[in-house]
C-alpha positions as a printed Julia matrix, in Angstrom:
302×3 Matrix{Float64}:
 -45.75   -1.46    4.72
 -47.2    -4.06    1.95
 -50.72   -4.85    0.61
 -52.74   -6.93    1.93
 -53.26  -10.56    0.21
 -56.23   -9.63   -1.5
 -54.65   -6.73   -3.03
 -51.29   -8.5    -3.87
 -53.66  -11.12   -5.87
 -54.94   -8.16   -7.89
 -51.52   -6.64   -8.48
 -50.24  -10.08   -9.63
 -53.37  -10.58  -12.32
 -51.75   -7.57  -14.24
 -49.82  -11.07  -15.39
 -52.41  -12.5   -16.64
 -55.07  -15.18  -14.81
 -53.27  -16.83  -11.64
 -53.17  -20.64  -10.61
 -53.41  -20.34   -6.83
 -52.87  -17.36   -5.15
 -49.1   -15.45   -4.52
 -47.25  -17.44   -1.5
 -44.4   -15.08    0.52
 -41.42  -16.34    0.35
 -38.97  -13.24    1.21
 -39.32   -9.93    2.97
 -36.29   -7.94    3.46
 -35.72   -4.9     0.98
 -38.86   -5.81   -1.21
 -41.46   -8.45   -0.65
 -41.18  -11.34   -2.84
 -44.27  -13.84   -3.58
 -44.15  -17.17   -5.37
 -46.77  -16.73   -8.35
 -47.91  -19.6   -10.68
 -49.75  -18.23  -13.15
 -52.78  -20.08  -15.45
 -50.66  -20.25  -18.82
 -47.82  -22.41  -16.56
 -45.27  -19.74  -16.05
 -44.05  -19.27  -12.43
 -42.93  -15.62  -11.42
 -40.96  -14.04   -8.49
 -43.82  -11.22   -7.53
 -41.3    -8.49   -5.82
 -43.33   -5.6    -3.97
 -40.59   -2.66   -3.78
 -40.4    -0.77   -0.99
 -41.71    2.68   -1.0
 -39.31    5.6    -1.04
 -36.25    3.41   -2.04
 -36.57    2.81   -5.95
 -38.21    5.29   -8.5
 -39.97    3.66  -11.24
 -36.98    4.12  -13.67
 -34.87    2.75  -11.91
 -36.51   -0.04  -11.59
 -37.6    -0.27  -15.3
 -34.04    0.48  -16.37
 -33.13   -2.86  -13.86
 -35.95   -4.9   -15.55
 -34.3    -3.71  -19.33
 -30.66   -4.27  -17.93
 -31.04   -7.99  -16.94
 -33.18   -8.83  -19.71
 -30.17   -7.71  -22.17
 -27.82   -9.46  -19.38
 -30.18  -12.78  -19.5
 -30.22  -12.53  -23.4
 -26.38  -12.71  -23.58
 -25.96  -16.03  -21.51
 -25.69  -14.12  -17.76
 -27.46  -16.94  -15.37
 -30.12  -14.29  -13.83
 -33.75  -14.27  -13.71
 -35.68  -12.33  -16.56
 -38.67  -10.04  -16.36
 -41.48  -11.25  -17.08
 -43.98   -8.79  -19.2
 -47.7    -7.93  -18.31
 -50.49   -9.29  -19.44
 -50.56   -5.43  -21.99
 -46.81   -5.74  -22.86
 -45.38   -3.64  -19.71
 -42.74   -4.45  -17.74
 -44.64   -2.99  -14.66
 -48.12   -2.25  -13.61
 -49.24    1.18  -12.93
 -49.93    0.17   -9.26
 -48.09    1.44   -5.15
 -46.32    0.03   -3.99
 -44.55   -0.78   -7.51
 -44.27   -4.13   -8.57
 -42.46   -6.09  -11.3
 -42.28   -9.98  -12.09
 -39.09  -12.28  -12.89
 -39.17  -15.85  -14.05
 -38.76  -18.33  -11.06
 -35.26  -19.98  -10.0
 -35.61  -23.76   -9.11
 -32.34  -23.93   -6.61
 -31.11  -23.27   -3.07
 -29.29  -20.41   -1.7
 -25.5   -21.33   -0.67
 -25.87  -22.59    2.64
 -22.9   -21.04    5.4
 -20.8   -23.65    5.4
 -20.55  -23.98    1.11
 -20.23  -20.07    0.63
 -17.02  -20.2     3.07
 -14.86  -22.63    0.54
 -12.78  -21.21   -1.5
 -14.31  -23.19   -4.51
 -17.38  -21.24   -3.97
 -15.22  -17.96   -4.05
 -13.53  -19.04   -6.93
 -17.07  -19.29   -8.92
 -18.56  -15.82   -7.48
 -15.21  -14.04   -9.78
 -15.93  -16.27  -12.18
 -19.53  -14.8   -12.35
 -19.01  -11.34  -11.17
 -17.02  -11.38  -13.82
 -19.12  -12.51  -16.64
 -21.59   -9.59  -15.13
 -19.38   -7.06  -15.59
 -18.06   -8.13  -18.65
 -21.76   -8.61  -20.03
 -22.33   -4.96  -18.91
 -19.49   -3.11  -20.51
 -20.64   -5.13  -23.94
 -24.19   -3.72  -23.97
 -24.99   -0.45  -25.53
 -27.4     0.73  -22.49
 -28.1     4.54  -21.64
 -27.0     5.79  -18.53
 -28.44    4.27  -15.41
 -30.85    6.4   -13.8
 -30.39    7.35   -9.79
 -27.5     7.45   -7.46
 -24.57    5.19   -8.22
 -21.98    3.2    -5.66
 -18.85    5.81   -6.15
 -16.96    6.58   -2.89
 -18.75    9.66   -2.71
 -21.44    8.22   -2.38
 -20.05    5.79   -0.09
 -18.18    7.94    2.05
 -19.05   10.94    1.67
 -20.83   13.33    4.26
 -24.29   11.87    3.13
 -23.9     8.48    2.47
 -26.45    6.83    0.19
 -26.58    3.43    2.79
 -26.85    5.9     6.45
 -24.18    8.18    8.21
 -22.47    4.83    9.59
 -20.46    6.6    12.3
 -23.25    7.71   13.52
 -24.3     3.93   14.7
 -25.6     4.28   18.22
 -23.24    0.86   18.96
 -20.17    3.03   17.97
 -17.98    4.98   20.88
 -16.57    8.11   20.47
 -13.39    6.39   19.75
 -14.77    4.34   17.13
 -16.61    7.58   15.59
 -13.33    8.63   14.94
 -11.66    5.61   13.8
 -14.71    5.11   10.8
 -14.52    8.73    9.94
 -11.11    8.84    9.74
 -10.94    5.53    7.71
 -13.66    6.74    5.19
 -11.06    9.84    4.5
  -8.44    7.95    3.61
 -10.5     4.38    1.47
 -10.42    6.53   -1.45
  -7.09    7.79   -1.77
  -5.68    4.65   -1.41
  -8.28    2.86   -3.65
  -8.24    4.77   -6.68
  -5.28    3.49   -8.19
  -6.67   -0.48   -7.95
  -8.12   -1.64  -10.95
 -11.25   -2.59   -9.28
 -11.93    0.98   -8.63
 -13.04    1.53  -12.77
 -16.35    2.78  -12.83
 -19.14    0.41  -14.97
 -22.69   -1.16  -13.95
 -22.46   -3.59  -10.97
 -25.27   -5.54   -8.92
 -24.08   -3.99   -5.68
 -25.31   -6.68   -3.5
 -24.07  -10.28   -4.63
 -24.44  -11.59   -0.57
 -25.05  -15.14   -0.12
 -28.79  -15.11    0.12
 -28.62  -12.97   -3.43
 -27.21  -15.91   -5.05
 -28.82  -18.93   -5.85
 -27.65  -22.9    -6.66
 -29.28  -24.03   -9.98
 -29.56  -27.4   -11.86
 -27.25  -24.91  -14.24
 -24.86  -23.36  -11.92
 -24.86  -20.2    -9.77
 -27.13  -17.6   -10.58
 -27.03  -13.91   -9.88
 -30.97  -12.86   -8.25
 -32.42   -9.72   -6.88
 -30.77   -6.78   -8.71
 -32.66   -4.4    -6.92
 -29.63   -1.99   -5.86
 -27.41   -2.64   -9.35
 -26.39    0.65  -10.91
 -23.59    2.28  -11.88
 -20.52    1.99   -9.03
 -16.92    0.91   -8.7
 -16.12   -2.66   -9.88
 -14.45   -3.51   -6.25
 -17.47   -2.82   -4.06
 -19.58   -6.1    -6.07
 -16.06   -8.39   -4.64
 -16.01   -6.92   -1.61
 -19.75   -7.1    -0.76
 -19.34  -11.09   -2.06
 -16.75  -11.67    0.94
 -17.86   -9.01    3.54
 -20.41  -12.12    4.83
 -17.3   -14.56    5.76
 -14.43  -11.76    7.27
 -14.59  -13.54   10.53
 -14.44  -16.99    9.49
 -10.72  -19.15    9.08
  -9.52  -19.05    5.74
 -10.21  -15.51    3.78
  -6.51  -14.99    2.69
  -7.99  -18.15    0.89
 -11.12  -16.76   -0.16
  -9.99  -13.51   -1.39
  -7.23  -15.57   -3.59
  -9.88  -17.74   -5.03
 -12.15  -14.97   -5.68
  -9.33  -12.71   -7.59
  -8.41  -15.86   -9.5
 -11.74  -16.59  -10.77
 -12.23  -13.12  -11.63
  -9.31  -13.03  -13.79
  -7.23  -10.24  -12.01
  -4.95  -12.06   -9.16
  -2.76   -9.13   -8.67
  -5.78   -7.07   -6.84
  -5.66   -9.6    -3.54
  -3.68   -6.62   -1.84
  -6.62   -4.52   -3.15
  -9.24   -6.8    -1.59
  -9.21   -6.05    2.3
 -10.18   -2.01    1.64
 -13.54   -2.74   -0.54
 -14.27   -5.3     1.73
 -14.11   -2.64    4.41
 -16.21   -0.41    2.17
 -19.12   -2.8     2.07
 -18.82   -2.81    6.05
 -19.04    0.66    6.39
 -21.75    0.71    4.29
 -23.69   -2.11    6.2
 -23.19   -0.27    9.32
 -24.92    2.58    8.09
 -27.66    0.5     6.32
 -28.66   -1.28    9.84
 -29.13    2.53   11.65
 -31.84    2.75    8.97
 -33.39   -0.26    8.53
 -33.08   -2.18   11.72
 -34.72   -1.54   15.27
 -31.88    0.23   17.37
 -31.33   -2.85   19.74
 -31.85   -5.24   17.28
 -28.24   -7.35   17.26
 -26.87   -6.73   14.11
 -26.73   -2.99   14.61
 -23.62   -3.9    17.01
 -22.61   -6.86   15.04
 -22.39   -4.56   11.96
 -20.96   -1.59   14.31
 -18.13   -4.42   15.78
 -17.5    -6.25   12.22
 -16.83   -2.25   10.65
 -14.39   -1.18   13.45
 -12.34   -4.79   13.58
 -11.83   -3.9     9.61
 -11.18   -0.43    9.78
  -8.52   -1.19   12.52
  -6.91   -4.1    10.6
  -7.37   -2.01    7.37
  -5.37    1.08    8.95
  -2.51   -1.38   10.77
């Protein structure tokens, strides 16, 4: 699906001259490459992947968290071509961030609630940040519960996971009817830009704190899906009443705990549809994501 390593050393020398050539160091959505270039910057090289991203969306990204960066938001900034662009004119398309020196929150840290506590806090600085930019209107399909739920939705038709009974069909389909009515009253379901994918492995453990990385599905979406994707990762562990109290408390709105549960549930539904699309049918998450969904749903609906 990506270049080859000769041509990923060409697309990165649209930085400039390179120390060494580009080392992987993540593959998942895009391909991401260590990069040290001749001048002493370090870069995160990220490949995108074809088909998912049009070039202004990703531009608009790039312009979006360098105003976010700018204001004090602890996320990486683009980092310009050698000729001033933001991106090359190459395919796949590419763009360049200035390197994180950190860890990502190991399992057993992101399931305290002191951890929780410090994703509201910064979830909500981001969304703060973003209502107090003047931006133009994010290109591409937002996160709304359309979009979400509706007959198309943007992650994969999740009852349609081949790990899913007939009975569970009908449970998710049933559920995804009924999320929105019951959200739209929280105050987490105001629309505004959000990163859309604060998981674990998108956050990283700096010198200066916790960082916000790879905004590479942000756009414009309901508040409440960025909280619930933050704790969709620890459901099954012992302690979310916890979590979710921590989490509301750092991000300034306690009262939305009884809110919590349902847009954790919508960022389950949505993984479930995301692994029919992206994973090989008997590859183990498709069930665990299938399982994790339905145990929601049925909680979710008493």
């Amino acid at each position: 699906m990506f270049p080859e390593a000769h041509q990923i050393t060409a697309i990165a020398g649209a930085w400039g001259p390179l120390d060494g050539a580009p080392r992987l160091v993540a593959e998942r959505e895009n391909a991401v490459y260590a990069v040290r270039l001749a001048d002493g910057r370090q870069g995160a090289l990220r490949l995108h992947r074809p088909g998912y991203r049009s070039r202004a969306e990703i531009t608009a990204e790039l312009r979006w968290t360098d105003a976010l960066a700018a204001i004090g938001l602890p996320c990486p900034r683009p980092l310009a071509c050698a000729d001033g662009a933001l991106m090359p004119e190459t395919e796949p398309c590419a763009s360049m961030v200035s390197w994180l020196e950190g860890t990502a929150p190991q399992p057993d840290t992101a399931l305290t609630a002191a951890h929780a506590h410090a994703v509201g806090l910064l979830l909500r600085q981001l969304h703060d940040s973003a209502d107090s930019l003047p931006l133009p209107a994010f290109p591409g399909v937002g996160w709304t519960f359309e979009t979400l739920l509706g007959p198309e939705p943007r992650m994969g038709r999740f009852w349609e996971n081949p790990a899913l009974s007939a009975r569970d069909q009908s449970l998710l389909k049933q559920t995804a009817e009924a999320l929105p009515r019951a959200l739209e009253k929280s105050p987490l379901a105001r629309m505004g830009l959000i990163h859309a994918d604060p998981l674990r492995e998108n956050m990283m453990l700096c010198a200066t704190g916790l960082h916000l990385i790879d905004f590479d599905d942000c756009g414009t979406g309901v508040r409440g899906y960025d909280l619930g994707t933050a704790l969709v990762q620890t459901v099954e562990a012992p302690g979310l009443e916890d979590r979710i109290s921590a989490l509301c408390d750092g991000y300034g709105l306690p009262d939305i705990q009884k809110d919590l549960p349902g847009f954790i549930l919508l960022r389950a539904l949505a993984s479930c549809g995301w692994a029919m699309t992206r994973l090989p049918q008997h590859d183990p998450r498709v069930r665990h994501y299938a399982d994790r969904a339905c145990a929601l749903a049925q909680s979710w609906s008493g």
